[in-house]
C-alpha positions as CSV (number, residue, x, y, z in Angstrom):
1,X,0.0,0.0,0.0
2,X,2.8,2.5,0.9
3,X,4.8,1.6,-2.5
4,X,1.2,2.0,-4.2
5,X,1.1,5.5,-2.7
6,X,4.7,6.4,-3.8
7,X,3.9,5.7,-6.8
8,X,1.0,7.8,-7.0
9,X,3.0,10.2,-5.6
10,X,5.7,10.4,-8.5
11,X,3.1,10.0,-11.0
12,X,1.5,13.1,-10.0
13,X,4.5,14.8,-9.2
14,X,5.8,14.1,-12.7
15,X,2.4,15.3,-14.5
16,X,2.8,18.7,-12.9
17,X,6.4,19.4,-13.9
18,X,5.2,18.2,-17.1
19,X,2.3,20.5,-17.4
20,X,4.8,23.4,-15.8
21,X,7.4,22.5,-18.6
22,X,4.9,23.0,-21.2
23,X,3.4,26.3,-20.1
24,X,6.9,27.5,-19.7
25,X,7.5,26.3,-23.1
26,X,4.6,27.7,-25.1
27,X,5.4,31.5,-22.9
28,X,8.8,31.0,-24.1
29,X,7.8,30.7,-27.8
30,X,4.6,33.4,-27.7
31,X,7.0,35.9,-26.2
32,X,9.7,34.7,-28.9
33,X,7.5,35.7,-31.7
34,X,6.4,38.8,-29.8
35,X,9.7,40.1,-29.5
36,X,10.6,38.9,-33.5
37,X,8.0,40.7,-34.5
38,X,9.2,43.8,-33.0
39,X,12.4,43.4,-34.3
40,X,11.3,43.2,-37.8
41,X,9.0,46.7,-37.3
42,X,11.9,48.1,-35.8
43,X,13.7,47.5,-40.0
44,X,12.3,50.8,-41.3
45,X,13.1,49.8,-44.8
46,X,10.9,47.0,-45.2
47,X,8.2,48.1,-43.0
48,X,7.9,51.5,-45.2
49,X,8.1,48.7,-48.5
50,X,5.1,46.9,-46.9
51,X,3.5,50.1,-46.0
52,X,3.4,52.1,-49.8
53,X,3.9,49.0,-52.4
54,X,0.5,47.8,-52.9
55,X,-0.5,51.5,-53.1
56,X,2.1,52.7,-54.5
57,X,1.7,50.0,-57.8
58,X,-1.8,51.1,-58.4
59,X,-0.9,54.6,-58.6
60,X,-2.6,56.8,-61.8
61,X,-3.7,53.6,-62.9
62,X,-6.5,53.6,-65.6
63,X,-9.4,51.2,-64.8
64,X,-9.8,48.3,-67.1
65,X,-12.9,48.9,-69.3
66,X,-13.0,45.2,-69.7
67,X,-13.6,44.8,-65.9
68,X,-16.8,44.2,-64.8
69,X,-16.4,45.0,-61.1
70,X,-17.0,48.5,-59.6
71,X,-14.9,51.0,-59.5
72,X,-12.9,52.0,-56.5
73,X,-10.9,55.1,-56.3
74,X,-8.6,55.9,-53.2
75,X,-7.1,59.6,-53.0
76,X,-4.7,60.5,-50.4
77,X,-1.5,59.9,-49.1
78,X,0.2,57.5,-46.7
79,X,-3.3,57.2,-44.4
80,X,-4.8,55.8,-47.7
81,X,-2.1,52.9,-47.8
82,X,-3.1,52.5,-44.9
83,X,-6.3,51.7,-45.7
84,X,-6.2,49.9,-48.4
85,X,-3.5,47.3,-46.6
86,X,-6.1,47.1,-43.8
87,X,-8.9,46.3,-46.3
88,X,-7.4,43.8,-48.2
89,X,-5.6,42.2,-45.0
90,X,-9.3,41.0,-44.4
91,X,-10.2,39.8,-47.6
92,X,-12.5,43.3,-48.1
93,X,-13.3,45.1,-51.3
94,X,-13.4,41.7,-53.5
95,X,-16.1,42.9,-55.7
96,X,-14.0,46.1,-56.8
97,X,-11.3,47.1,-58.7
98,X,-9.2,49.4,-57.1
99,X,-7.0,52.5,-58.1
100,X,-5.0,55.1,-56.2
101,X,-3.8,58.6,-57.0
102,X,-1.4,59.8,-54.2
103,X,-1.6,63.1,-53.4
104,X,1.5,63.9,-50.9
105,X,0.6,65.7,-47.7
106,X,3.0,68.8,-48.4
107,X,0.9,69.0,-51.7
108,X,-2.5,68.7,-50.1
109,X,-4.5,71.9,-50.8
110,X,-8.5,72.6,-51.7
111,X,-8.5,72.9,-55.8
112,X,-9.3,76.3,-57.3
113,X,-7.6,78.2,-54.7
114,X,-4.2,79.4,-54.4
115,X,-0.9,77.9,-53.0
116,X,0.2,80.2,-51.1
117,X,-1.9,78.9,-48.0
118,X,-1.8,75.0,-48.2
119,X,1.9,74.8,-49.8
120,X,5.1,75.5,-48.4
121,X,7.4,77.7,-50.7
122,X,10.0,75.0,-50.6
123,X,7.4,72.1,-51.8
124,X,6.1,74.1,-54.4
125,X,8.2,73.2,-57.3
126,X,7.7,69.7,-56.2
127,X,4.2,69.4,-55.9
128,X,3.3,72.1,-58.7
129,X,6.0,72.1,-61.6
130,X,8.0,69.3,-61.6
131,X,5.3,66.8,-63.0
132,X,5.9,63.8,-60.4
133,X,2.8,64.6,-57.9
134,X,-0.2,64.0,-58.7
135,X,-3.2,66.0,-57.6
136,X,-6.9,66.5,-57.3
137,X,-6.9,68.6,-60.9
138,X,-5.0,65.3,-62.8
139,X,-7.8,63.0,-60.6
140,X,-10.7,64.8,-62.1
141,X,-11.6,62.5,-64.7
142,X,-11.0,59.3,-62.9
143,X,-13.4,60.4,-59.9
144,X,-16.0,60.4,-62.5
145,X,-15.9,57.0,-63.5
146,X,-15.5,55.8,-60.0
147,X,-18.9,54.2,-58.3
148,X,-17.0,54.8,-55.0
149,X,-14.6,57.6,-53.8
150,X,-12.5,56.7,-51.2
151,X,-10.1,59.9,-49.7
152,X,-8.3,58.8,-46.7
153,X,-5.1,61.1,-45.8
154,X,-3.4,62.9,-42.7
155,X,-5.7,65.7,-43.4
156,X,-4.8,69.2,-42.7
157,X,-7.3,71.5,-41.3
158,X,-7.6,74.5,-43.3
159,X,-8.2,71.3,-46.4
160,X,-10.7,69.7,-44.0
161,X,-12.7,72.4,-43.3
162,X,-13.9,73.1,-46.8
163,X,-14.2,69.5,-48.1
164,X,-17.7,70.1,-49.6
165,X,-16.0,73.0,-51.7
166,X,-13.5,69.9,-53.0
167,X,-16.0,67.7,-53.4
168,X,-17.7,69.9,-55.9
169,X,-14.4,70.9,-57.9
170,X,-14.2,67.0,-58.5
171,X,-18.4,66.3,-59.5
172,X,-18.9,64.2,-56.9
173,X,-22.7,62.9,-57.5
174,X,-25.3,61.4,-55.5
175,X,-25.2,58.3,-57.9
176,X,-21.7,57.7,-56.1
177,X,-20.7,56.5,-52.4
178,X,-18.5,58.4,-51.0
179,X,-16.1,57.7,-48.0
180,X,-13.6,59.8,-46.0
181,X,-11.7,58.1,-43.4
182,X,-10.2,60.2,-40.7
183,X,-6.7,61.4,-39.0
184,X,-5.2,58.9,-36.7
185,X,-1.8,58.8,-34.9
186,X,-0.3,56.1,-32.5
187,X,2.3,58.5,-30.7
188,X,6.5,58.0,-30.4
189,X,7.6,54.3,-30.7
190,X,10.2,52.9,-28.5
191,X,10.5,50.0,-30.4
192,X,14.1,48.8,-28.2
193,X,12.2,49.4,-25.1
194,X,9.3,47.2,-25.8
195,X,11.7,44.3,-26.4
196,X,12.3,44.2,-22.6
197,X,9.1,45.1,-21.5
198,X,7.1,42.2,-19.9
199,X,3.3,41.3,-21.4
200,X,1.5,42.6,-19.0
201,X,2.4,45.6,-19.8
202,X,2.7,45.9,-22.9
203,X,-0.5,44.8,-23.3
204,X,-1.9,47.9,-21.8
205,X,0.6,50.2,-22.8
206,X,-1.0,53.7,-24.3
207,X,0.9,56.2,-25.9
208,X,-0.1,59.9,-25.5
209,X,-0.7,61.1,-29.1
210,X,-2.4,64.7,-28.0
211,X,-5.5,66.2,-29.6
212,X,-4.8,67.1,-32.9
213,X,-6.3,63.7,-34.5
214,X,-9.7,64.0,-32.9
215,X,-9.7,68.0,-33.4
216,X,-9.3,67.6,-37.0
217,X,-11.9,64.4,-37.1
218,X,-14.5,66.9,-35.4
219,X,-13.8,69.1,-38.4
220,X,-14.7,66.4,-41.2
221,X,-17.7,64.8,-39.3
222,X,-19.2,68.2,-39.5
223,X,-18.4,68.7,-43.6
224,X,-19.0,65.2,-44.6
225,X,-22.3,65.0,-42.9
226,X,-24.7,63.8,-45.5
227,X,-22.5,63.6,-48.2
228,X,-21.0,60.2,-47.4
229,X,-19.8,57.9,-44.9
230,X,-17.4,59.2,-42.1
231,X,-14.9,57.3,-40.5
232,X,-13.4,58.3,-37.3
233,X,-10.6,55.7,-37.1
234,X,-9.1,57.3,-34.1
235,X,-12.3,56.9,-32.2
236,X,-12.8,53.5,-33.5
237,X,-9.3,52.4,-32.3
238,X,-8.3,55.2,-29.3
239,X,-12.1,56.0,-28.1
240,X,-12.3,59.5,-26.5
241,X,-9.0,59.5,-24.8
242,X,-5.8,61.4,-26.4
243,X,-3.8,58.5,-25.6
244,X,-3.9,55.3,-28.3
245,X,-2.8,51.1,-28.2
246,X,0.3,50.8,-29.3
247,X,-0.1,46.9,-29.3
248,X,-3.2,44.7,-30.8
249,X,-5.3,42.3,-28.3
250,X,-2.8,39.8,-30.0
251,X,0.4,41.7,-28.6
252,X,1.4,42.6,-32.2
253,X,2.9,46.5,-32.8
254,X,0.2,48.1,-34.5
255,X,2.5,50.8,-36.0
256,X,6.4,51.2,-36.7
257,X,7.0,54.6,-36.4
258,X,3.4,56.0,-34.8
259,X,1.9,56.9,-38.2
260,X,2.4,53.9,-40.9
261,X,0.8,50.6,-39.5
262,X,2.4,46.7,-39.5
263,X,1.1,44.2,-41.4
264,X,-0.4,43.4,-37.8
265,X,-1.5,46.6,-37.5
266,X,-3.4,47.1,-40.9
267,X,-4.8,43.5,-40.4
268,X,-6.1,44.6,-37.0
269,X,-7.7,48.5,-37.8
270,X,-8.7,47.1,-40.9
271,X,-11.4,44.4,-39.3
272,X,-12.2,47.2,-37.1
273,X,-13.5,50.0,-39.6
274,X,-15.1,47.3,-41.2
275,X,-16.7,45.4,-38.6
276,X,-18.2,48.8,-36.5
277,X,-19.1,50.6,-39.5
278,X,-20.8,51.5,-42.8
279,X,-17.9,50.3,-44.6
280,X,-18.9,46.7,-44.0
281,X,-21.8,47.1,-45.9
282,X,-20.1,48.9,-49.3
């Protein structure tokens, strides 16, 4: 009886540093792939080539005539990469065919209006005479044949505030959907610091990323208003706080240098814009 008892004993005994063993070994490997992942982020040159190549390849592309999909057009800068990496993360925007015109931020401006107010005197040549921006003027034509207008870009606010004046100078009809997707920033990354951090709390780690997102998101809510579909993506992702995630539920960086997201990142936002808004039905 007492050998019987030893035996049970050991046999227990051995199933729990079995089970410890294996916990311990699965921790090991999630925070492994954590801290891989952040590694990679931290490579700015192949994190900025997943960030604009998709967008960047579809750029003052014509639509194919033979194509019998809808027509999607995305204007707008890096935010619109953005966007269109979190969409087709997800498997969205299947029944389209997209196209892109990227309009840089330092050339953002409202059309019909002069320069002097939107662009710097050192982006002018750039933006206005060299020939390699594009703009809302070469975009005319294209917005007309699209069935959905997508503008998504780090909007300033002097541009925001008279986006119904824009949307005129491009024809925007009521036979078309229209969507504008708002500012969003994710604050200063400490990419090296996070490495060493423990889970806990990096899971609830917030960066303070001010007001200005959610000031100039106030601004397009108002001017979009019946015109088409707003989307606040720094209330869908921050809420009403001035401080933002910096990691997904999943423990994944949701953007490499607080304004261009991961391939985590994009997956993540993307399924949430979808999922909580309008855009899930489009």
């Amino acid at each position: 009886m007492i050998i019987l008892f030893s035996k049970m004993r050991y046999i227990w005994f051995s199933l729990i540093l079995l089970c410890a063993f294996s916990f311990s070994t699965l921790s090991y490997a999630a925070n492994s792939g954590l801290r891989t992942n952040l590694v990679k982020a931290s490579n700015t040159a192949s994190s900025n080539a997943y960030a604009f190549d998709k967008c960047r390849s579809l750029q003052a592309k014509p639509f194919d005539k033979e194509n019998k999909k809808k027509k999607m057009l995305i204007i707008g800068d890096s935010q619109g990469c953005d966007f269109l990496n979190g969409a087709l993360e997800n498997g969205y925007l299947k029944n389209y065919q997209i196209q892109f015109r990227f309009v840089p931020f330092t050339c953002q401006r409202v059309p019909g209006e002069g320069v002097n107010k939107y662009i710097e005197p050192r982006h002018r040549h750039f933006c206005l005479e060299s020939g390699r921006a594009d703009s809302l003027e070469k975009a005319k034509d294209q917005v007309k044949e699209a069935n959905l207008v997508i503008f998504a870009a780090l909007w300033k606010p002097e541009v925001a505030r008279k986006l119904p004046q824009t949307f005129r100078y491009l024809g925007v009809n009521k036979n078309q959907q229209v969507v504008v997707v708002g500012n969003k920033f994710f604050g200063k990354m400490a990419i090296n610091n996070y490495i060493h951090m423990p889970d806990n709390e990096l899971r609830s780690l917030r960066n303070n990323v001010g007001i200005d997102s959610q000031a100039v998101n106030s601004i397009l809510k108002k001017q979009v208003k019946n015109k088409g579909l707003f989307v606040d993506t720094h209330k869908l992702v921050c809420g009403d706080s001035p401080t933002c995630p910096v990691f997904t539920n999943k423990l994944r960086l949701i953007s490499y240098d607080g304004r261009h997201l991961t391939k985590s990142g994009a997956r993540y936002i993307g399924k949430i814009m979808f999922q909580r808004t309008g855009l899930g039905r489009i």
